[in-house]
C-alpha positions as CSV (number, residue, x, y, z in Angstrom):
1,X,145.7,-78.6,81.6
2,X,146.8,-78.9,77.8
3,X,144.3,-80.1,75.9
4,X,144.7,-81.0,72.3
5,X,141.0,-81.6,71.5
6,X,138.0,-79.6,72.6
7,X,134.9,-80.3,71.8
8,X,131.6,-77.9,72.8
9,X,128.1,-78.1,72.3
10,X,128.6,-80.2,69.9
11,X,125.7,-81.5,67.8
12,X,124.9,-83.4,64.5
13,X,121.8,-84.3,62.9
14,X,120.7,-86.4,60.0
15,X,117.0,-85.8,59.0
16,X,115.7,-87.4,61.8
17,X,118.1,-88.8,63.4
18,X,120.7,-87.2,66.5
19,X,124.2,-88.6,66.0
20,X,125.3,-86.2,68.5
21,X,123.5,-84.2,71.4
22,X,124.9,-81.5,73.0
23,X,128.6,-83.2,73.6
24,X,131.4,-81.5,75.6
25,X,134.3,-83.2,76.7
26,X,138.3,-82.0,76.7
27,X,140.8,-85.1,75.2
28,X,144.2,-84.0,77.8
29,X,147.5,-84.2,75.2
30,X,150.4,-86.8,76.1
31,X,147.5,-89.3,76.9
32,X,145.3,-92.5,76.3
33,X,141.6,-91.6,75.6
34,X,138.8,-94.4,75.2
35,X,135.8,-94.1,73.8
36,X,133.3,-97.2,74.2
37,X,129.3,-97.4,73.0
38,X,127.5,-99.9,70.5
39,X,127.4,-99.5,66.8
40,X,125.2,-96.9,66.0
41,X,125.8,-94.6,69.5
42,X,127.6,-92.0,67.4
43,X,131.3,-92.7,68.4
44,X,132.3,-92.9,64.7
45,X,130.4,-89.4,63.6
46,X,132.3,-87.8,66.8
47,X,135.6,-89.1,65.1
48,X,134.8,-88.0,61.9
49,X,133.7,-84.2,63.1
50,X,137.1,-84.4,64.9
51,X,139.2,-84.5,61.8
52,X,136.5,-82.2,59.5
53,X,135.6,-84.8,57.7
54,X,132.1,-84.0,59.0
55,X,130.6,-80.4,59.7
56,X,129.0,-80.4,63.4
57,X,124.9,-79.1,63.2
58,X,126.1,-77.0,65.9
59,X,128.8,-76.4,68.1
60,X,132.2,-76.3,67.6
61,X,135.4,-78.4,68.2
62,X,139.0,-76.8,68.4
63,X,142.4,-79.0,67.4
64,X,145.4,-77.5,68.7
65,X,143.9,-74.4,69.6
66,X,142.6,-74.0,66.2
67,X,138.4,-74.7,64.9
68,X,138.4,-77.5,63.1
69,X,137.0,-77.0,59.2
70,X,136.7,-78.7,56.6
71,X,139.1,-79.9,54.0
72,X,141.6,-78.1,56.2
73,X,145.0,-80.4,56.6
74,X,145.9,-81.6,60.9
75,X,148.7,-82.9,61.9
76,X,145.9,-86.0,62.2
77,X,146.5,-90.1,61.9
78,X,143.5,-91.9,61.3
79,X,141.4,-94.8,61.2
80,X,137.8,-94.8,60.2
81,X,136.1,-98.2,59.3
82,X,137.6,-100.4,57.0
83,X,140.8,-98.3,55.3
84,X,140.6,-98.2,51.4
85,X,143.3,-99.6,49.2
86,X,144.5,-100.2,45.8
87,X,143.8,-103.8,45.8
88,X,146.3,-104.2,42.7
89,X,149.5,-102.5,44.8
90,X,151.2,-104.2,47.2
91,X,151.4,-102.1,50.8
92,X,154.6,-100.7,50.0
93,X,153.1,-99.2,47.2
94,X,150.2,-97.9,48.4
95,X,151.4,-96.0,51.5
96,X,154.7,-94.7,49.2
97,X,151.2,-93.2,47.0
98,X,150.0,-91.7,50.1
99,X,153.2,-90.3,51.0
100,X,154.2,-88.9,47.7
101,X,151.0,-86.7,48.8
102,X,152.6,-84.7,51.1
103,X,156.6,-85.9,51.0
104,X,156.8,-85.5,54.6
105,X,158.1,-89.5,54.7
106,X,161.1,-91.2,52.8
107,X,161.2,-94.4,51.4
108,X,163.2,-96.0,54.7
109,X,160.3,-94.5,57.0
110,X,157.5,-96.1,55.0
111,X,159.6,-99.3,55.1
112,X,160.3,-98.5,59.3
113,X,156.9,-98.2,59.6
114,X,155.7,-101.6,58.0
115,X,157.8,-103.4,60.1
116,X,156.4,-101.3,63.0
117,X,153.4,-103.2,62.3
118,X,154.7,-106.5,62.0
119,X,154.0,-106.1,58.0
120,X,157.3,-107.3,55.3
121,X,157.8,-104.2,53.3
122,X,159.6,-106.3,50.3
123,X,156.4,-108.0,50.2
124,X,154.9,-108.2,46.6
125,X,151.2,-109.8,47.4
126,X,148.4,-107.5,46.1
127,X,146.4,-106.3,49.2
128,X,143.5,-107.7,47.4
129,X,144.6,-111.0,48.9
130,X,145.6,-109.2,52.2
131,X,143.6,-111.2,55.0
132,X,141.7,-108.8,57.1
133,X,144.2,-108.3,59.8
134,X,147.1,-107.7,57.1
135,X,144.7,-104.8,55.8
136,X,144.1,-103.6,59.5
137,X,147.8,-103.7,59.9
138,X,148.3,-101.7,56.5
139,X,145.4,-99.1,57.6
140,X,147.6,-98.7,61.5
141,X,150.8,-98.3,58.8
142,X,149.5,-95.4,57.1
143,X,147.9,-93.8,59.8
144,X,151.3,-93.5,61.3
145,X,153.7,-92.9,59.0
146,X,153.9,-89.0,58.8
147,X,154.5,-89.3,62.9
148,X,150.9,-87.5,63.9
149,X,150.6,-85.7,67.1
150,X,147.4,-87.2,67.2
151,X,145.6,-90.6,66.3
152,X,141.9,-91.4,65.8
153,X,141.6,-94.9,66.1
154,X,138.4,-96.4,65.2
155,X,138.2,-100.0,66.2
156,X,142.2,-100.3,65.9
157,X,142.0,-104.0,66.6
158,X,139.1,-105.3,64.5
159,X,140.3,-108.6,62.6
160,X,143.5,-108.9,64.7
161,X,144.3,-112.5,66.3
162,X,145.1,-112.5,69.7
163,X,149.3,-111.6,68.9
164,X,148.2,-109.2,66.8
165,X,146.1,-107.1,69.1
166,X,149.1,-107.7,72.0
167,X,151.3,-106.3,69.1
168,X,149.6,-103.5,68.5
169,X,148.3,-102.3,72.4
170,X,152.4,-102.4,72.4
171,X,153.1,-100.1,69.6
172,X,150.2,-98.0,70.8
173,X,151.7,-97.1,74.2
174,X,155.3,-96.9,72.8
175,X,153.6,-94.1,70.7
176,X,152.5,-92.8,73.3
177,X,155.7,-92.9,75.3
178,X,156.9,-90.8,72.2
179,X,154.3,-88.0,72.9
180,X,151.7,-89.0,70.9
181,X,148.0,-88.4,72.2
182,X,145.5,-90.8,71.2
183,X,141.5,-91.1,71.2
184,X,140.6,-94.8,70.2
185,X,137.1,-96.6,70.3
186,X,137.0,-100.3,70.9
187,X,134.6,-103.2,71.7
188,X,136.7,-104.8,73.4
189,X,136.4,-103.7,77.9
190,X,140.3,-105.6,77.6
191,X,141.9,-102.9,75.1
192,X,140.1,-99.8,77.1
193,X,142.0,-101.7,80.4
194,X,145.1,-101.9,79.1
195,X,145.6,-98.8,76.9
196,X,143.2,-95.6,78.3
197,X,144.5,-93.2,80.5
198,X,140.3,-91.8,80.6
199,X,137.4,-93.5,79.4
200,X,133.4,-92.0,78.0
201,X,130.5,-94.2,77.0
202,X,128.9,-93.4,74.1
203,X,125.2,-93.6,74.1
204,X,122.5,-92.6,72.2
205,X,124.6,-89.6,71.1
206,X,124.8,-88.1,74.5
207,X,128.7,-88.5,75.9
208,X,129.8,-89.4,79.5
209,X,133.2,-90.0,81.1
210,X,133.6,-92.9,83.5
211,X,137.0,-92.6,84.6
């Protein structure tokens, strides 16, 4: 089995709190992988010690066969709570500021991926004035424009009417399709159902898969 994620032992404390206890689980590449839990049960800290934006108490978690460090660049897409942009830039703008970054995408991809997301790329409104969906649908853009072999979603679908969340479960499993392994969180039993290949519950910090 090719795993693309592997996490061991894994644990992470704040003062007195466990965000994580002792969690071990393999995320299979080419696949679907849903996480579901409450706020609070440590799903986003997992996420976040997944990319190296967090360093694990203990334990360790390999990406691509490598340990996972900090400030050290993946081949990662991700989505952790609300995305931040400049509110004064339309979303062209701000993902052609992200890209400039590391020039890996040209001007026709950023637009490609826009309208990927149902988003108008010759759109001049501020994202300031974005509703919350719009800015969900920006936050998906950017976390797939440099074509990741990986995606972190964190609650992809939050503020997303009902055609936006059918939009989006579609673009999800055409990425897929393209090779694309995903680990997503979601509230929502219906996503899980329709998207995941294997499902854990978070709880508590401790991990368990389901299916």
């Amino acid at each position: 089995m090719d795993n693309i994620v592997e996490v061991r032992n894994a644990y992470k404390s704040f003062k007195e709190t466990q965000a994580l206890s002792n969690v071990n689980v393999n995320f299979e590449r080419g696949k679907i992988h849903g996480i579901i839990g409450r706020n609070g049960s440590g799903k986003t800290v997992l996420f976040k010690c997944i990319c190296g934006f967090m360093t694990l108490t203990s334990g360790e978690i390999i990406v691509n066969g490598k340990k996972v460090k900090p400030s050290v660049s993946q081949n990662i897409g991700i989505i952790l709570e609300t995305p931040g942009f400049i509110g004064s830039l339309s979303g062209y703008k701000n993902l052609k500021l992200l890209a400039d970054i590391h020039k890996k995408v040209s001007d026709d991809e950023i637009k490609e991926t826009l309208l990927k997301v149902g988003l108008d790329p010759q759109m001049k409104k501020h994202v300031r004035k974005y509703s919350l969906g719009m800015r969900h649908r920006l936050g998906i853009a950017q976390a797939i424009m440099e074509k990741p072999e990986l995606l972190i979603l964190d609650e992809p679908m939050n503020g997303l009417d009902k055609h936006g969340v059918t939009e989006m479960r579609a673009l999800f499993k055409d990425l897929n399709k393209q090779g694309v392994t995903i680990i997503l969180s979601s509230h929502y039993s219906e996503d899980i159902d329709a998207l995941c290949d294997t499902v854990c519950e978070m709880d508590a910090g401790k991990l368990t898969q389901i299916r």
